[in-house]
C-alpha positions, 0 to 999 in steps of 0.5 A: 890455294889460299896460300898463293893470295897470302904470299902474293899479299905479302909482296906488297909489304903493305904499310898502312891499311889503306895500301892493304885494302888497295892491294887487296883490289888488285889481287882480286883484278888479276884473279878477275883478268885470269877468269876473263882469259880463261872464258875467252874474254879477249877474243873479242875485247883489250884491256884499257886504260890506268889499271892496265898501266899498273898490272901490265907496266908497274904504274906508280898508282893504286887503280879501282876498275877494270875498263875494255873495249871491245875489238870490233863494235856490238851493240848487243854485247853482253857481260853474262857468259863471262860470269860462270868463268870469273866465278869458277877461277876465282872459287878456285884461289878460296874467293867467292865473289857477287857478280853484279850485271849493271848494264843498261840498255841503249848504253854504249859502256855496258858495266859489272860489279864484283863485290868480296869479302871473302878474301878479308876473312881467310887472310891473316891482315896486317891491318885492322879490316871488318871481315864484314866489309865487301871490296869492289871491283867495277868492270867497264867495257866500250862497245862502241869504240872509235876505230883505229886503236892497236893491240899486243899480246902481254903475259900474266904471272899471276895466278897461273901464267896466263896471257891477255890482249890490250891495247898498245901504249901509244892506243892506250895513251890516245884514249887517255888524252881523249879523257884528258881533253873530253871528261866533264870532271877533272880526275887527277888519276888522268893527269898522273897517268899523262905524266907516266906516259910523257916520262915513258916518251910514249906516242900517240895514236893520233888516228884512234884520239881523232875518231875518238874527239869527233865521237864523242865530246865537245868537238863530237862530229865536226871532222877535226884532225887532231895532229900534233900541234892541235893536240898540244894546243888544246892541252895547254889550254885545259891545263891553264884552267884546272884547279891542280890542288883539287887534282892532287887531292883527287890522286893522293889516296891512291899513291904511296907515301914516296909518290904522294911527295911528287903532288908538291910540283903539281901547277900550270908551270910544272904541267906546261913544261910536261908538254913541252917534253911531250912535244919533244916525243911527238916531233922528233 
């Protein structure tokens, strides 16, 4: 079955080793999605955020985790019974993974780790890899998510026809702009993403952001209703205090050599005129 992660790496057309190791992640997170829908995982959990852009929709960027929320809130989930099935389907493609349980008690984003390398050593890589060196894949699901997110179906080819619930894009977007707005650090990922998305003419899920902003962040429980305008407002507002170069920065491994020359039009004016074309989706 080793075949299949060898033609499915040479897809890639990997041309450094960077772009290999990154490709090797995502191998291993479709692998991971299968064992998840295989063990029933999406009964009760969406797959979220940029990794789901770049599996399900082609986003332009390399991604490192795997995020969920659950459908319905449970404090006492647990990522245990879903171990056996990752473990079962991925041994199945030659690839023998660790599976770490990194939950913590009390906390509402309960964590897994994956770490490989026995991908690395029964592939022939084009690029200098240690076949001692472990790829890691963190897994993160929310399970006390704000209410009112939306859902689909979507279908994986890889590697089996396979299919997985997530949440829909304007959901999806809505959980973006929370980060957006809400993350104590600046990640340039986010604003990548929110570029995608403006350039998509995807809208938001403004009852999912509003339940989101008064759970959690620094407008945590004082009853806003984030419309339209207060959105945009507060958008411009964030993006007038970012450092854009530590941004770019931040991004810049995991782009391609073509996207990385995009991070040359990344400022205040460049990001101010991507609101005003969202604003241009949300009130048409």
């Amino acid at each position: 079955m080793s075949s299949i992660i060898r033609e499915r790496l040479q897809q890639y057309a990997s041309q450094t080793r960077e772009e290999e190791q990154h490709a090797l992640k995502e191998i291993l997170q479709e692998v991971i999605l299968y064992g998840l829908s295989e063990s029933g995982f999406f009964k009760e959990a969406l797959f979220q955020g940029g990794t789901s852009l770049r599996i399900l929709y082609h986003l332009g960027r390399f991604s490192e985790d795997l995020d969920f929320i659950l459908k319905n809130p449970n404090p006492n989930f647990k990522w245990q019974p879903f171990f056996h099935a990752i473990e079962e389907t991925s041994s199945q493609y030659g690839i023998i993974p660790e599976v770490t349980d990194k939950s913590k008690m009390g906390n509402a984003v309960q964590k897994m780790t994956l770490k490989d390398n026995s991908i690395v050593k029964f592939l022939d890589l084009s690029f200098r890899t240690s076949p001692h060196q472990k790829l890691t894949i963190k897994l993160e699901i929310d399970t006390m998510p704000p209410m009112g997110s939306h859902s689909e179906i979507k279908f994986l080819d890889f590697p089996v026809a396979f299919s997985i619930e997530t949440q829909d894009l304007a959901s999806n977007f809505a959980g973006k702009s929370h980060a957006l707005l809400c993350r104590e650090y600046i990640k340039g990922r986010d604003w990548y993403d929110f570029l995608w998305y403006v350039s998509k003419k995807v809208s938001l899920n403004f009852i999912f952001l509003s339940n989101a902003i008064n759970q959690k962040g620094p407008w945590a429980e004082q009853k806003i209703e984030v419309t339209p305008d207060w959105y945009l407002i507060e958008l411009e507002k964030k993006i007038k205090s970012i450092d854009w170069r530590q941004a770019a920065r931040e991004v810049l491994p995991f782009l391609n050599a073509q996207d990385r020359k995009t991070l040359e039009l990344w400022g205040i004016p460049f990001f101010l005129d991507r609101v005003q074309k969202l604003k241009e989706t949300l009130l048409s």
